[in-house]
MOPAC internal coordinates of N, CA, C and O (Angstrom, degrees):
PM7 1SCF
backbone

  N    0.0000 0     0.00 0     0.00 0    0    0    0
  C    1.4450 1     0.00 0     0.00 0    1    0    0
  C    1.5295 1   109.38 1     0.00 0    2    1    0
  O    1.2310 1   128.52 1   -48.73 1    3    2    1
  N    1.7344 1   101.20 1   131.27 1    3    2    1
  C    1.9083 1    85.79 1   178.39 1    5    3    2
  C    1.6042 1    98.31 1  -127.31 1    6    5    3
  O    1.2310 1   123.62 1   -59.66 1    7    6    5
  N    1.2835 1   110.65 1   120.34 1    7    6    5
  C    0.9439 1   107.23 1   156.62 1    9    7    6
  C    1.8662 1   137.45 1  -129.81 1   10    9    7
  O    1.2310 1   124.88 1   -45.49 1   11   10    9
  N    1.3326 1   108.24 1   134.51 1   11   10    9
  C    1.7683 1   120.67 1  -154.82 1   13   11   10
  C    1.7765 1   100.71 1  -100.63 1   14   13   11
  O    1.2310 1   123.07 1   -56.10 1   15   14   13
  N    0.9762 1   111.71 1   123.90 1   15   14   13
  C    1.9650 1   131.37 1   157.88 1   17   15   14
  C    1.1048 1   121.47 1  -101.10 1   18   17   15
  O    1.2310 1   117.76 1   -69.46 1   19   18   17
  N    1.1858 1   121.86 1   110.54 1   19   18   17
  C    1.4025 1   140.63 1   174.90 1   21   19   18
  C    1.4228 1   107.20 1   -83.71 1   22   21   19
  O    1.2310 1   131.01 1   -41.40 1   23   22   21
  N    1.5046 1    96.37 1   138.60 1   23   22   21
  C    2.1760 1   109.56 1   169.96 1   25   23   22
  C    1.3842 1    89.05 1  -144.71 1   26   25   23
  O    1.2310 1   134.94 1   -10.01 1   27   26   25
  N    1.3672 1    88.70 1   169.99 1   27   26   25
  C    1.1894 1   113.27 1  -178.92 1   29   27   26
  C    1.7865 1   120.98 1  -105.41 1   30   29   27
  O    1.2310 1   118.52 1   -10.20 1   31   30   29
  N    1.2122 1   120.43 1   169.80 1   31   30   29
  C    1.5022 1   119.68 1  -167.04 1   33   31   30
  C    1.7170 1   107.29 1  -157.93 1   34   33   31
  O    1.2310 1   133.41 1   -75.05 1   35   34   33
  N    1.4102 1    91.68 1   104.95 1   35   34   33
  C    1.6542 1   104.50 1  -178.53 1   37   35   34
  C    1.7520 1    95.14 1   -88.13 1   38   37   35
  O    1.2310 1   132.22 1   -31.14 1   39   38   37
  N    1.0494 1    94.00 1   148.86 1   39   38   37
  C    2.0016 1   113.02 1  -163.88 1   41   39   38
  C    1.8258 1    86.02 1  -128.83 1   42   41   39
  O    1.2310 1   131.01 1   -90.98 1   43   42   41
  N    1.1775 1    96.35 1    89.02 1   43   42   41
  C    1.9230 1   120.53 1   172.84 1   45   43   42
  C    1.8729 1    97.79 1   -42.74 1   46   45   43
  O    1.2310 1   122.43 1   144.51 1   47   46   45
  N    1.0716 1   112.95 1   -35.49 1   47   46   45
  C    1.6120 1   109.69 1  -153.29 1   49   47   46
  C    1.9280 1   109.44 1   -74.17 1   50   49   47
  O    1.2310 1   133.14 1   143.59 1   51   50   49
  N    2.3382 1    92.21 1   -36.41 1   51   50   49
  C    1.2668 1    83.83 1  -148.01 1   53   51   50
  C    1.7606 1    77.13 1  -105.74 1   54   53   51
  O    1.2310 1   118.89 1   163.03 1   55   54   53
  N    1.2088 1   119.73 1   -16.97 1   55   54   53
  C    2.0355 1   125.05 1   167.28 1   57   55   54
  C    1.5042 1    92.87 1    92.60 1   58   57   55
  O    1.2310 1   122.37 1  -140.76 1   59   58   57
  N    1.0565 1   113.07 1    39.24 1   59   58   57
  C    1.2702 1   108.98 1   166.82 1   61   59   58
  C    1.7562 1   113.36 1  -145.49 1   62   61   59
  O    1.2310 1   130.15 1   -13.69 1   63   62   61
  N    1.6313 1    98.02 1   166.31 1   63   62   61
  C    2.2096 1   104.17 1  -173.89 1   65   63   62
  C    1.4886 1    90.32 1   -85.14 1   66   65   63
  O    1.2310 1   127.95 1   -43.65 1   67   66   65
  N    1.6900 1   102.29 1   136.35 1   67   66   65
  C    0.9834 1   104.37 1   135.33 1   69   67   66
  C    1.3832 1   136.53 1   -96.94 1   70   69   67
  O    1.2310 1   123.47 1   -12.37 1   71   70   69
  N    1.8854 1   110.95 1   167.63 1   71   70   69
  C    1.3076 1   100.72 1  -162.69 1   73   71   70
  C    1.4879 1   117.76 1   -72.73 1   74   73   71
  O    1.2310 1   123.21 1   -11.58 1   75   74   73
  N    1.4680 1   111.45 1   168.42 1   75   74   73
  C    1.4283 1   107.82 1  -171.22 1   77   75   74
  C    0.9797 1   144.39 1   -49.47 1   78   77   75
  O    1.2310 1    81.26 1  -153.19 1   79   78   77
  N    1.2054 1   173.25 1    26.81 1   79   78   77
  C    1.3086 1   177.42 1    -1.16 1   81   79   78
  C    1.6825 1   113.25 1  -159.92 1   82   81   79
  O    1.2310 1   126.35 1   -53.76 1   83   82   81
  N    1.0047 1   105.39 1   126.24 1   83   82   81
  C    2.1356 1    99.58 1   167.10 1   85   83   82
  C    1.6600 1   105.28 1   -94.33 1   86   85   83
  O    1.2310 1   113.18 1   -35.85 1   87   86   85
  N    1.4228 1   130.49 1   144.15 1   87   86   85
  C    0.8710 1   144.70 1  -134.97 1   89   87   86
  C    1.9487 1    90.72 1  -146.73 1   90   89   87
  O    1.2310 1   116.55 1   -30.52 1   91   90   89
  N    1.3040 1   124.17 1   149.48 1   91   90   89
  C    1.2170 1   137.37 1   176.83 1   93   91   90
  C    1.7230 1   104.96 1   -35.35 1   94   93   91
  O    1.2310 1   121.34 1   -19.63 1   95   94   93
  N    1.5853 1   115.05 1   160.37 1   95   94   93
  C    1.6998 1   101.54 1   155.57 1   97   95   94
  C    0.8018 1   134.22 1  -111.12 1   98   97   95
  O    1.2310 1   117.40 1   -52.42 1   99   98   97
  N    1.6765 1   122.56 1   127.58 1   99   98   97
  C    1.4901 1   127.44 1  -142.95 1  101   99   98
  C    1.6253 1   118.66 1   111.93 1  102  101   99
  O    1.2310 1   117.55 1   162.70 1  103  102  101
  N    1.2894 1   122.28 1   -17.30 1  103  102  101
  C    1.4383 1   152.19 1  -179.97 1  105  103  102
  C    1.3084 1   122.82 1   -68.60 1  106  105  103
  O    1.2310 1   115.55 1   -85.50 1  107  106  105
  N    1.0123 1   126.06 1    94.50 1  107  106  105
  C    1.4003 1   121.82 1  -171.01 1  109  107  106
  C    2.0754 1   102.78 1  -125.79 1  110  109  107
  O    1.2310 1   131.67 1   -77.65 1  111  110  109
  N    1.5285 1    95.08 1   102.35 1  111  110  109
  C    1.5876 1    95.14 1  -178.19 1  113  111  110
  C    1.4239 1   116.18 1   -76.70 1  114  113  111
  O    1.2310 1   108.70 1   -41.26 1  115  114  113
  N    0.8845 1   138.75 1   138.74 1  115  114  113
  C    1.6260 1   130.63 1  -169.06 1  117  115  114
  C    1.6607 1   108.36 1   -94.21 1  118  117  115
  O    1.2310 1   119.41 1   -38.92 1  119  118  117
  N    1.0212 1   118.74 1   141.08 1  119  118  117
  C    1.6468 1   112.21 1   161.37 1  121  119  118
  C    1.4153 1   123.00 1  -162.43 1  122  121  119
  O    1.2310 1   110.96 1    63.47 1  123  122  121
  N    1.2160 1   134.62 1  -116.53 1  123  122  121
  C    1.4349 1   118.69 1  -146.11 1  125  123  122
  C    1.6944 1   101.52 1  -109.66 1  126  125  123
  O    1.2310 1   125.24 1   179.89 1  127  126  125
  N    1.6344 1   107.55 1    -0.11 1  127  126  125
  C    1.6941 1   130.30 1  -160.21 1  129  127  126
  C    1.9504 1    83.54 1   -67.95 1  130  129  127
  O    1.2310 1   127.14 1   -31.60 1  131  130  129
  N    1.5384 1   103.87 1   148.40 1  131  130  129
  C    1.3239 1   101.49 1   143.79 1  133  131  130
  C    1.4099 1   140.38 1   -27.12 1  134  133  131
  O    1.2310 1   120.09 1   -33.82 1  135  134  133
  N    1.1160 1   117.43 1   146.18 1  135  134  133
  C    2.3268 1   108.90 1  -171.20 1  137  135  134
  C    1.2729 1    86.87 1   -66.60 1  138  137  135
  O    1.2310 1   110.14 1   130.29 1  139  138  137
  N    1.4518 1   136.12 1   -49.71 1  139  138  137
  C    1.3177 1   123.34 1  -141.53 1  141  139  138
  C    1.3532 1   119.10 1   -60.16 1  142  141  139
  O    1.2310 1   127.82 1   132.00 1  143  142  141
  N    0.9656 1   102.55 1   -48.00 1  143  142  141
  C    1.7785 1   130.07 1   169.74 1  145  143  142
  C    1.6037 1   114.29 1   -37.81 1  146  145  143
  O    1.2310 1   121.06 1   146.04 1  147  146  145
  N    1.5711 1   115.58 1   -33.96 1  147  146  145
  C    1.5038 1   109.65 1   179.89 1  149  147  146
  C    1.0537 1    96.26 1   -90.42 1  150  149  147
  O    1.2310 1   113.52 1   156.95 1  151  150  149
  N    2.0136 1   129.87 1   -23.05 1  151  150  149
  C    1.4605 1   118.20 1  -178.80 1  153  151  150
  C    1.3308 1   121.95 1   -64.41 1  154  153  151
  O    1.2310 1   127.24 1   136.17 1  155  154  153
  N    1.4592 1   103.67 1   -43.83 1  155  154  153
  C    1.4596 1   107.66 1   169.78 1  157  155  154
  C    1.5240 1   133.88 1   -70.19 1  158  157  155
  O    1.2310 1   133.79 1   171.20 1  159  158  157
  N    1.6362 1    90.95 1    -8.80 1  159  158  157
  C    1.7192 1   107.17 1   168.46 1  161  159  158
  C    1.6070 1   112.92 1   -68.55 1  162  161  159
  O    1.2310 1   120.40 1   144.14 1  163  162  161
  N    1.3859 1   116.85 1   -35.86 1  163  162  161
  C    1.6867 1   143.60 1  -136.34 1  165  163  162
  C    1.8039 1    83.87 1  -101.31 1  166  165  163
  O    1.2310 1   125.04 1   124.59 1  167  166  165
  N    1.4683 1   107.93 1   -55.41 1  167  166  165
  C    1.2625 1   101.08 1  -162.92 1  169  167  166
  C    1.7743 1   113.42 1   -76.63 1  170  169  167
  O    1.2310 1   126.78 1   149.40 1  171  170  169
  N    1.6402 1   104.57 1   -30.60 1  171  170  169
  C    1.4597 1    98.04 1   159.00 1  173  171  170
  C    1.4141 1   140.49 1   -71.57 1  174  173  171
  O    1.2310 1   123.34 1   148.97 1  175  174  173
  N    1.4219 1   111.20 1   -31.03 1  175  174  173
  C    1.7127 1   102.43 1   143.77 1  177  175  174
  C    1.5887 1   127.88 1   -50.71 1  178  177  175
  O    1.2310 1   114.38 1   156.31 1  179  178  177
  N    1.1177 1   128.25 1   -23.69 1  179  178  177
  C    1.0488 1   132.17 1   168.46 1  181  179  178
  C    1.5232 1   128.81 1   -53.67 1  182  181  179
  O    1.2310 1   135.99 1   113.56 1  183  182  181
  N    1.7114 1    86.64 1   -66.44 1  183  182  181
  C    1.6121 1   100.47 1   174.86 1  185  183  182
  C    1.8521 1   110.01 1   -82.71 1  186  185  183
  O    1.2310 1   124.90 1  -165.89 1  187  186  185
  N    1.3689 1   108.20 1    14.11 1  187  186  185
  C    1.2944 1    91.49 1   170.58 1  189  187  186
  C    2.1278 1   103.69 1  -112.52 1  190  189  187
  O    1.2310 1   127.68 1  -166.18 1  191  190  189
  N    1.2651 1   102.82 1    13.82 1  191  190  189
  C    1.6351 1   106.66 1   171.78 1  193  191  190
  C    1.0100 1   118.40 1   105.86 1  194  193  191
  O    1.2310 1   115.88 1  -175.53 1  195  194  193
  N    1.8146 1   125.43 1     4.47 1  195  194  193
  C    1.5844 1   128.56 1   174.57 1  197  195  194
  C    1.5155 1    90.30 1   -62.15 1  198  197  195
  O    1.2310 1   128.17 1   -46.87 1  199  198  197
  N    1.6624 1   101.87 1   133.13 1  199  198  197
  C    1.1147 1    99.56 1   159.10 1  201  199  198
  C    2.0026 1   122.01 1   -91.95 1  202  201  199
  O    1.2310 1   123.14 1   167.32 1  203  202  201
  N    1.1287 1   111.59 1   -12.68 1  203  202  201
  C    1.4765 1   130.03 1   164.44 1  205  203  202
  C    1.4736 1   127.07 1  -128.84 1  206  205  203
  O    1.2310 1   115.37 1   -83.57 1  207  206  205
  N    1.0712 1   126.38 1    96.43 1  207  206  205
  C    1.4388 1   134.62 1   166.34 1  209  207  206
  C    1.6749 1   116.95 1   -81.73 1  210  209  207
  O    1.2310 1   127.76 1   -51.37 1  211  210  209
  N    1.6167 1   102.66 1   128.63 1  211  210  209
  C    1.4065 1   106.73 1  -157.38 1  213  211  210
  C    1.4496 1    92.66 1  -125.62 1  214  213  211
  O    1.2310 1   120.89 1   -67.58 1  215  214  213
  N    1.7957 1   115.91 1   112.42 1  215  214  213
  C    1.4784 1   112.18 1   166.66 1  217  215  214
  C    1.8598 1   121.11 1  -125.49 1  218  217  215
  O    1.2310 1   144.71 1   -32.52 1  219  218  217
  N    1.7559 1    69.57 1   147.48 1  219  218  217
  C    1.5687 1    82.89 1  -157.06 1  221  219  218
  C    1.9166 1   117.71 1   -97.84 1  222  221  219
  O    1.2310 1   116.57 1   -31.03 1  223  222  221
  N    0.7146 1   124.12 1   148.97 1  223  222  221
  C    1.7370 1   109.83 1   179.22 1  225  223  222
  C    1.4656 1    92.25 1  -153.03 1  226  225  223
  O    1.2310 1   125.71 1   -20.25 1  227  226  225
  N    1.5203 1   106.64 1   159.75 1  227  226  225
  C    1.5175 1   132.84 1   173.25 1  229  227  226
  C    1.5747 1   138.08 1  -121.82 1  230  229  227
  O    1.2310 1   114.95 1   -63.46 1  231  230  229
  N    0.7666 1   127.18 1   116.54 1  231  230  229
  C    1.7857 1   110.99 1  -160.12 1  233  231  230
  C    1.3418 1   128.75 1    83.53 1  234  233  231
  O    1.2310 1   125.87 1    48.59 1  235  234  233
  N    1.2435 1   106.33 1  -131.41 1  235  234  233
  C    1.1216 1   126.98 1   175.00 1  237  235  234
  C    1.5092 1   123.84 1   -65.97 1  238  237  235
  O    1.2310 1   126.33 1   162.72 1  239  238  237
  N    1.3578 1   105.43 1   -17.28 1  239  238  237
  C    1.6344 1   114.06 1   169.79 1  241  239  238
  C    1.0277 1   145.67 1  -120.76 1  242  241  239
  O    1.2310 1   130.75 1  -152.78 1  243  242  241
  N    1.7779 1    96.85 1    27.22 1  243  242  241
  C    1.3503 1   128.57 1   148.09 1  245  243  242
  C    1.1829 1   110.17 1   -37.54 1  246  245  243
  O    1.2310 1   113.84 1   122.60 1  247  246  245
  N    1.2012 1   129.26 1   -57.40 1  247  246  245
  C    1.4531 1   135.27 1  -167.44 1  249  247  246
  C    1.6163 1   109.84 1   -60.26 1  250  249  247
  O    1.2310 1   125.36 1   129.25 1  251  250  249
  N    1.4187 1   107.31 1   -50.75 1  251  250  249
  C    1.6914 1   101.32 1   164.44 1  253  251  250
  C    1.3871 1   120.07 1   -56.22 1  254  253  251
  O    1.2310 1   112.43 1   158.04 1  255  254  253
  N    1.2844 1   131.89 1   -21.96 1  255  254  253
  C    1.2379 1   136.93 1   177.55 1  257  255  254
  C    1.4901 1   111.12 1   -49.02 1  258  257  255
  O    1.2310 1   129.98 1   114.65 1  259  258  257
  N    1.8386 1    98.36 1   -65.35 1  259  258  257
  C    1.1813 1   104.97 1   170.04 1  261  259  258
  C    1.4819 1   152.41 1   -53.45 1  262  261  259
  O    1.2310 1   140.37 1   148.75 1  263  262  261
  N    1.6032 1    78.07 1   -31.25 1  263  262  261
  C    1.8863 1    88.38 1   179.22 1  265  263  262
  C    1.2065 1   102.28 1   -94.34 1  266  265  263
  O    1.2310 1   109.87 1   175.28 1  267  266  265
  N    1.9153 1   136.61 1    -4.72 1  267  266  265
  C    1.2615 1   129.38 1   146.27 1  269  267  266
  C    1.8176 1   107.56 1   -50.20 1  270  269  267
  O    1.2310 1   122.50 1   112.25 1  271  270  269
  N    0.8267 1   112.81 1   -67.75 1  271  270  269
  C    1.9184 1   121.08 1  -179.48 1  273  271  270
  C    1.7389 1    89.92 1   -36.66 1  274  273  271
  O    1.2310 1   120.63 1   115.20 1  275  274  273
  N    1.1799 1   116.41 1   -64.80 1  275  274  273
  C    1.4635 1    92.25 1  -151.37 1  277  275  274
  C    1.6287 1   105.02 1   -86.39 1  278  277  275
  O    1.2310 1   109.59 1  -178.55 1  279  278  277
  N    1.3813 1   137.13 1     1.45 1  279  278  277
  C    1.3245 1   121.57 1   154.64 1  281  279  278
  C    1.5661 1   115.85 1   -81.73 1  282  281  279
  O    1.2310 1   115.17 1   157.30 1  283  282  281
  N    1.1237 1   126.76 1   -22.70 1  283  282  281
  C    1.6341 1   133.61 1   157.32 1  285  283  282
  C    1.5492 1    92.52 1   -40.32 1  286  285  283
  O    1.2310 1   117.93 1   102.65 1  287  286  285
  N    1.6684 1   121.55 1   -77.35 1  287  286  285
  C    1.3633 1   120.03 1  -166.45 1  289  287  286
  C    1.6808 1   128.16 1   -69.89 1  290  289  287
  O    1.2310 1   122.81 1  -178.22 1  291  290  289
  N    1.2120 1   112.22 1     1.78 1  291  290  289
  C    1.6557 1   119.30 1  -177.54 1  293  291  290
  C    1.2586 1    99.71 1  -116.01 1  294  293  291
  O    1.2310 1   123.00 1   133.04 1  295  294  293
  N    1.1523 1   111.85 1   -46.96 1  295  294  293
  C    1.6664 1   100.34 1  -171.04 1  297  295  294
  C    1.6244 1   126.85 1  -128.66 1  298  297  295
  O    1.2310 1   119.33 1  -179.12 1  299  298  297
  N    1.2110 1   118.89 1     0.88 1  299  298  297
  C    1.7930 1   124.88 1   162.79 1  301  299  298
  C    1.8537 1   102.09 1   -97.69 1  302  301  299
  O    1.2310 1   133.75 1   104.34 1  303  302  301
  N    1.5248 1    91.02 1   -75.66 1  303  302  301
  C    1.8114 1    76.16 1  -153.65 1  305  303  302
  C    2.0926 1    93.06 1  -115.48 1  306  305  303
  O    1.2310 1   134.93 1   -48.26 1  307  306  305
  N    1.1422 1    88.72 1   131.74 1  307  306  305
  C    1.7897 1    93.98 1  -163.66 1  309  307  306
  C    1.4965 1   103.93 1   -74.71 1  310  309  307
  O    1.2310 1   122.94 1   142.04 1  311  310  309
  N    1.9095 1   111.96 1   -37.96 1  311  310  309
  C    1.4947 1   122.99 1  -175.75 1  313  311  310
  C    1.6239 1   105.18 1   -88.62 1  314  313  311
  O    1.2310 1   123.72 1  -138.14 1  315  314  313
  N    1.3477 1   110.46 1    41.86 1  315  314  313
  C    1.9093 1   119.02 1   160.83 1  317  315  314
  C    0.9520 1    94.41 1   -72.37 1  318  317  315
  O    1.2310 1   129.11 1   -36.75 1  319  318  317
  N    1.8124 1   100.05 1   143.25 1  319  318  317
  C    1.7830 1   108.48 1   166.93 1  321  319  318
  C    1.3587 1    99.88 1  -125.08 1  322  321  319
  O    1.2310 1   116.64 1   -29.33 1  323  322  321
  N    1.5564 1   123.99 1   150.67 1  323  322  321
  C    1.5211 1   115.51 1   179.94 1  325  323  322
  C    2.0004 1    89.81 1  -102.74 1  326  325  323
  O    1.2310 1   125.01 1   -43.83 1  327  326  325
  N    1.2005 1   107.98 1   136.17 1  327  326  325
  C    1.8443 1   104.06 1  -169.53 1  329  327  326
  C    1.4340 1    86.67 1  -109.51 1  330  329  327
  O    1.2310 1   102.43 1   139.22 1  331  330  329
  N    0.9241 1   149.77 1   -40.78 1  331  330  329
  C    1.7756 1   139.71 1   169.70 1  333  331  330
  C    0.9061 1   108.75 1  -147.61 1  334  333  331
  O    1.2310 1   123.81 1    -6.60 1  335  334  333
  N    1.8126 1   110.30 1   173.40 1  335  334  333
  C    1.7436 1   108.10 1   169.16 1  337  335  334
  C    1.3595 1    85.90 1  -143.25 1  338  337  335
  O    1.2310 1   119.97 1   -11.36 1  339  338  337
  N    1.1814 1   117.67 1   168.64 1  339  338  337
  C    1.6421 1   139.51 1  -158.19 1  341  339  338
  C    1.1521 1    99.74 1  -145.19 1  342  341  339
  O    1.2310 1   109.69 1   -64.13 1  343  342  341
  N    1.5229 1   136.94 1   115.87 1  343  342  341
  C    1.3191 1   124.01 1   139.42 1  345  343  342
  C    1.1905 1   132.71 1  -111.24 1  346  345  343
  O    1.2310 1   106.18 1    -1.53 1  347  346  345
  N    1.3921 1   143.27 1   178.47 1  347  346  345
  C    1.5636 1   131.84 1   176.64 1  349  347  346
  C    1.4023 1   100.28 1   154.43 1  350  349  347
  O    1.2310 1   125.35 1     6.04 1  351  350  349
  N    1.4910 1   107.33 1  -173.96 1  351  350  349
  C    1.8114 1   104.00 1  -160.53 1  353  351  350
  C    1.3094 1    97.61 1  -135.82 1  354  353  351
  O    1.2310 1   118.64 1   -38.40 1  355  354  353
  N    1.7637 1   120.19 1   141.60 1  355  354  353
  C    1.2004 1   116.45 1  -149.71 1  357  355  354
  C    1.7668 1    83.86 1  -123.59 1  358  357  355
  O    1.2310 1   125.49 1   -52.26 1  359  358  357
  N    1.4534 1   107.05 1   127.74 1  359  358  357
  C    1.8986 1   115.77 1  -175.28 1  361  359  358
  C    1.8085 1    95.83 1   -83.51 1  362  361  359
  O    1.2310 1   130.85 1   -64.16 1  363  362  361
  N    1.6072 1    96.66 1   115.84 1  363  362  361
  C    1.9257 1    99.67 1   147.09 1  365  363  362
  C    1.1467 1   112.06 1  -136.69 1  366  365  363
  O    1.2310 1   123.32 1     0.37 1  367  366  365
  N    1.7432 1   111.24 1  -179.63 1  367  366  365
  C    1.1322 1    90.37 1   172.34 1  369  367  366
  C    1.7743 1   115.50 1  -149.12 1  370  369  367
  O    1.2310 1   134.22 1     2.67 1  371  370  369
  N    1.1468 1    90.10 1  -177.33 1  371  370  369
  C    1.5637 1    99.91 1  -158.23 1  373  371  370
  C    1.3277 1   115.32 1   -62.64 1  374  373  371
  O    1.2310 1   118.47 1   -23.25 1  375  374  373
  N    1.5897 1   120.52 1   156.75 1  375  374  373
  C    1.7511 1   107.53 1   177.46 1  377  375  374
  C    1.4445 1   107.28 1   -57.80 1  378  377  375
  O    1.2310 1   114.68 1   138.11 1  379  378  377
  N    1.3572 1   127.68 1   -41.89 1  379  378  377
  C    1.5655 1   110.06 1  -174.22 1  381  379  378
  C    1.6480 1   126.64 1   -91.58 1  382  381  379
  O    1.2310 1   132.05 1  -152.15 1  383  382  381
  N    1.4135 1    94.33 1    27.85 1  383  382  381
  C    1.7270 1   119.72 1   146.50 1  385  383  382
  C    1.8523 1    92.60 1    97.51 1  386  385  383
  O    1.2310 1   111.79 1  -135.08 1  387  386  385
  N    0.9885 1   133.09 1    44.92 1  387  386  385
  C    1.6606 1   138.02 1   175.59 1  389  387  386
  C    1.2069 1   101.68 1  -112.11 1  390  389  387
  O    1.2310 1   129.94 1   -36.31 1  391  390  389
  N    1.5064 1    98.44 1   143.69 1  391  390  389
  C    1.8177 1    93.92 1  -176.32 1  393  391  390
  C    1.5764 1    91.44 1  -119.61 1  394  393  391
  O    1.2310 1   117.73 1   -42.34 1  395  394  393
  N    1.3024 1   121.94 1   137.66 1  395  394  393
  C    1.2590 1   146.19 1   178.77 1  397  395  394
  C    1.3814 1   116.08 1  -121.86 1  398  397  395
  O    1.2310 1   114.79 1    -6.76 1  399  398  397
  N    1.5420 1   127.48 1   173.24 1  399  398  397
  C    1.2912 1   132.83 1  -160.24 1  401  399  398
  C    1.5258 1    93.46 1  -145.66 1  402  401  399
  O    1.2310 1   120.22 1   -22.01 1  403  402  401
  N    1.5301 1   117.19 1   157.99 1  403  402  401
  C    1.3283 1   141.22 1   173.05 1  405  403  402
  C    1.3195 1   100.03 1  -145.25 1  406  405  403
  O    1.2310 1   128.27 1    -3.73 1  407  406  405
  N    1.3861 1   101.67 1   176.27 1  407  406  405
  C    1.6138 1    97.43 1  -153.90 1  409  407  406
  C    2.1768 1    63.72 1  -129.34 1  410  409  407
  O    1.2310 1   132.96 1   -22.17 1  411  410  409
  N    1.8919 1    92.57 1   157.83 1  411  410  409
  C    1.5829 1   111.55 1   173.76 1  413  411  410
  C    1.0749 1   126.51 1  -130.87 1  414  413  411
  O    1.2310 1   102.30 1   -38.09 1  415  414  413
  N    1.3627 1   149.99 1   141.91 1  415  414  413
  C    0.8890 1   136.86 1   160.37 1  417  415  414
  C    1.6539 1   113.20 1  -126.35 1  418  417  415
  O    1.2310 1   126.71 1   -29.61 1  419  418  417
  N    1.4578 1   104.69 1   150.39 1  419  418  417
  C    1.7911 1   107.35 1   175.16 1  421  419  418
  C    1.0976 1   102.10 1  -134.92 1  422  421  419
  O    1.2310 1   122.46 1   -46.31 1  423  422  421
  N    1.6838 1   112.90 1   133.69 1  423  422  421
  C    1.6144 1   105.35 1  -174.04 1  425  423  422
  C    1.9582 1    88.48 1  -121.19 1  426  425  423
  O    1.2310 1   126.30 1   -39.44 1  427  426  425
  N    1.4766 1   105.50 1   140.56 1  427  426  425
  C    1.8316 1    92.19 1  -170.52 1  429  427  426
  C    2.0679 1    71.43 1  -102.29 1  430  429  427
  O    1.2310 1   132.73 1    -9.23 1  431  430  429
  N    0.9144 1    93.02 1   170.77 1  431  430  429
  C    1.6571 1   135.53 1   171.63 1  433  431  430
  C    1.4941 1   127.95 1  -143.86 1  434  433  431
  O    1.2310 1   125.39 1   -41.31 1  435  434  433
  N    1.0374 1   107.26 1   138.69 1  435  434  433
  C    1.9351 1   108.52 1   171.37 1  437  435  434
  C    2.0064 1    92.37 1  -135.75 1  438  437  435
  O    1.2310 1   131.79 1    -1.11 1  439  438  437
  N    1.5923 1    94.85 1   178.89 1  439  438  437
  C    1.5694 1    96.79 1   158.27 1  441  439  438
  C    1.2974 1   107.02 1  -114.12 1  442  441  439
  O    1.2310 1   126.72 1   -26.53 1  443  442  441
  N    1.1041 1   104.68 1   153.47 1  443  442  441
  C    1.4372 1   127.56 1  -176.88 1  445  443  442
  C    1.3002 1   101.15 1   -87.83 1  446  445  443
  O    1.2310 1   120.10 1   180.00 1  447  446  445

């Protein structure tokens, strides 16, 4: 089964979206979108036969990451399991050539 999620990616420098991107299957990148939107992302990999959905966020939207995890676990699917979490900081760098760090996290999930 393959299945691809597209987001989007605003490029601060030039003020404009770039175009969509396909992303691993099972991949769910987190960002600045409403939570609901990754729940309903999370729960349709689910019901379409992922047996592990792996989401990822950076920065500042770590925090959506999380409060995606915990509306998955209170109020869609009660038998969610979190199977690891990963954190660490991923180096890029800036248009005027500086390399900087963000901090990551990936939490995988299956249902139980």
């Amino acid at each position: 089964m393959r299945v691809m999620l597209l987001f989007d990616i605003f490029n601060k420098s030039t003020k404009r979206w770039a175009m969509s991107q396909t992303v691993k299957p099972g991949l769910i990148l987190i960002g600045s979108k409403p939570v609901i939107r990754y729940v309903t992302a999370c729960i349709t990999l689910f019901n379409r036969g992922a047996e592990v959905v792996v989401l990822r966020a950076r920065g500042k939207n770590i925090n959506n990451c999380l409060e995606t995890v915990r509306l998955l676990r209170n109020g869609f699917l009660k038998n969610l399991k979190i199977v690891d979490v990963k954190i660490g900081s991923d180096e890029y760098e800036t248009p005027d050539g500086r390399k900087r760090y963000a901090s990551y996290i990936e939490i995988f999930l299956t249902k139980g």
